[in-house]
PAMARPA-546055 format. One record per atom (N, C-alpha, C): residue number from 0; x, y negated, z negated. Coordinates in steps of 0.02 Angstrom, whole numbers, plus 50000, padded with zeros to 5 digits. Example, Ala and Ser with C-alpha at 12.3 -4.5 7.8 and 13.67 -1.06 7.14 Angstrom:
2
n:xx:yy:zz
0:50660:50284:49610
0:50615:50225:49610
0:50660:50165:49610
1:50642:50112:49646
1:50684:50053:49643
1:50645:49998:49606
***
This chain:
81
n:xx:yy:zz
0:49516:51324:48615
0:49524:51339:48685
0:49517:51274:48726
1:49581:51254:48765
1:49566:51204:48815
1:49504:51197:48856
2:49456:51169:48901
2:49449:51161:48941
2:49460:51132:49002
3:49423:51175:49044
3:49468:51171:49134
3:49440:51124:49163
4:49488:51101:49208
4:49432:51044:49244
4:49480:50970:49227
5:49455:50924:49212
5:49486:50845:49234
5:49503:50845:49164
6:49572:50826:49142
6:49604:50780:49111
6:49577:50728:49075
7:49541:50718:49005
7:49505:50674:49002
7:49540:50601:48997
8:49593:50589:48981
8:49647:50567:48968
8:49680:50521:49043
9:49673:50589:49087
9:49664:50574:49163
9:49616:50523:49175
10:49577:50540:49164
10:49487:50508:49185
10:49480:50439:49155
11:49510:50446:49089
11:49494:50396:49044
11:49563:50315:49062
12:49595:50356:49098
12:49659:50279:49121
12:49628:50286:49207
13:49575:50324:49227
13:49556:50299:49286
13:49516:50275:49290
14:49468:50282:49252
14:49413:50218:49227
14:49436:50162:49221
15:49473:50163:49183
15:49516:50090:49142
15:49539:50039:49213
16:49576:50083:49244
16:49610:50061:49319
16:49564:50013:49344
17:49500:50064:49369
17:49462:50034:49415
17:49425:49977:49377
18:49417:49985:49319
18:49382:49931:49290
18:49419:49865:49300
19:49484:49871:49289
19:49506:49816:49290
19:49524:49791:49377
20:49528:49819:49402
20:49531:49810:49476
20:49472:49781:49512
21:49388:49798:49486
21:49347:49751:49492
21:49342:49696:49435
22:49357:49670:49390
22:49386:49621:49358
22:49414:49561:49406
23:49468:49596:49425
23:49502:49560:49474
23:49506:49545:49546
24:49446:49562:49575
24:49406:49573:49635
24:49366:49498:49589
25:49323:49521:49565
25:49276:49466:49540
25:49294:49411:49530
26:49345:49397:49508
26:49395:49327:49474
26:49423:49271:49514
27:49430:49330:49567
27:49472:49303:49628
27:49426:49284:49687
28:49384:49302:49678
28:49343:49298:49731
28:49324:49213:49750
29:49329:49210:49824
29:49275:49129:49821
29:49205:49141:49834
30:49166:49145:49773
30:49111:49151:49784
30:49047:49093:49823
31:49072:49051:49824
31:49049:48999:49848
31:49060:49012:49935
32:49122:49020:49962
32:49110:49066:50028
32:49067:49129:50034
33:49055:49166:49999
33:49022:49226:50002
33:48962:49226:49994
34:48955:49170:49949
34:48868:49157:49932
34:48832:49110:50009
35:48882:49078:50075
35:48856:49059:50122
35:48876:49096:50191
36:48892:49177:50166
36:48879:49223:50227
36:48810:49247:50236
37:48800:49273:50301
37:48741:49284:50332
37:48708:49358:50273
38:48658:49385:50269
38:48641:49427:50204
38:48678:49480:50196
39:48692:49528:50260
39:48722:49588:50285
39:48785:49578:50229
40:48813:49529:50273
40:48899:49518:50229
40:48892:49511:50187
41:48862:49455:50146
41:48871:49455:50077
41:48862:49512:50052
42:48799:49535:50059
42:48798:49598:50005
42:48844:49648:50030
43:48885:49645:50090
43:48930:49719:50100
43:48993:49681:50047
44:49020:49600:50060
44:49064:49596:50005
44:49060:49604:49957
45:48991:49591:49913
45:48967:49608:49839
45:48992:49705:49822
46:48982:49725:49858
46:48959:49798:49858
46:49050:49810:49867
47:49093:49798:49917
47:49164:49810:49910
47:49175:49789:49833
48:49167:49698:49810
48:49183:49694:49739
48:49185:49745:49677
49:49115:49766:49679
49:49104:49803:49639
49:49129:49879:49621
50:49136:49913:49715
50:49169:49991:49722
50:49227:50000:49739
51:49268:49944:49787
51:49328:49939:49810
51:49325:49985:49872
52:49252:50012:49899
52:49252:50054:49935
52:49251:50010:50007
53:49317:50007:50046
53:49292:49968:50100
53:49252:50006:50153
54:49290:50054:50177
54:49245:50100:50221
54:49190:50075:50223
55:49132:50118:50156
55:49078:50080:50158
55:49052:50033:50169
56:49080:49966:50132
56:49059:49901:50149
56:49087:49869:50206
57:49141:49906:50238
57:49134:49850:50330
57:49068:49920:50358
58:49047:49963:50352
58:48995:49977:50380
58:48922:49961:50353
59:48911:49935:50294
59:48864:49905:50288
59:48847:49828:50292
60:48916:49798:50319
60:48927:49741:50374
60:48917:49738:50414
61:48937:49816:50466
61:48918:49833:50537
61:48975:49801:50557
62:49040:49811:50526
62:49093:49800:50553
62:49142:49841:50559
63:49203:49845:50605
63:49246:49882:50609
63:49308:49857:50531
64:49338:49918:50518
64:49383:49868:50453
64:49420:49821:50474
65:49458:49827:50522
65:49498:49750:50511
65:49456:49703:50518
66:49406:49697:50537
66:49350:49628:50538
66:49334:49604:50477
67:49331:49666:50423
67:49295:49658:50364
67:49342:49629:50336
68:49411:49659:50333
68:49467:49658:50295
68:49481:49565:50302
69:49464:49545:50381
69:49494:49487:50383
69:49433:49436:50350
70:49389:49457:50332
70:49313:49410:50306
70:49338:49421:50218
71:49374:49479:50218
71:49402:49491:50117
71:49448:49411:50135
72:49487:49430:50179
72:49551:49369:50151
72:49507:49279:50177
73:49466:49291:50208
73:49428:49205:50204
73:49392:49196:50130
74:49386:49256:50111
74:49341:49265:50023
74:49398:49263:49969
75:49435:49266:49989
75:49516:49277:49953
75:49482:49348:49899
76:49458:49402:49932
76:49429:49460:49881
76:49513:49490:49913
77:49580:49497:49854
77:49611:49561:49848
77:49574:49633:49860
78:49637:49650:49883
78:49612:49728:49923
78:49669:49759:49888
79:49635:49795:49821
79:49685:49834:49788
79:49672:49912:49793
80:49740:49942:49795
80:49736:50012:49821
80:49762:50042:49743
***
């Protein structure tokens, strides 16, 4: 009998996705800019790196998104959807 519910198959190439999507968040990143933002930012860019969640991290910047978005492209952090 199947079970209902998520696709593991599904789940298992969306893992994969995101994994590699922070891979490439990380790689790309100038960390050397990021490591001389004020604490707030850094850790809201650390925290986008890691979840891709921007929402979250321009508000735990205390920024509106395009502010954040434009502090990703001085970090050269890709913004992959």
């Amino acid at each position: 009998m199947k079970e209902p519910g998520v696709n593991k198959n599904k789940l298992r190439k969306w893992l994969e996705e995101e994994e590699e999507a922070r891979r490439i968040r990380r790689e790309m990143a100038d960390w050397e800019y990021i490591n001389k933002q004020p604490p707030r930012i850094r850790e809201a860019l650390k925290y986008y790196i890691e979840t891709g969640d921007i929402r979250r991290a321009s508000k735990l910047a205390g920024l509106e998104i395009e502010e954040f978005r434009e502090i990703l492209r001085k970090a050269r952090v890709p913004v992959i959807v």
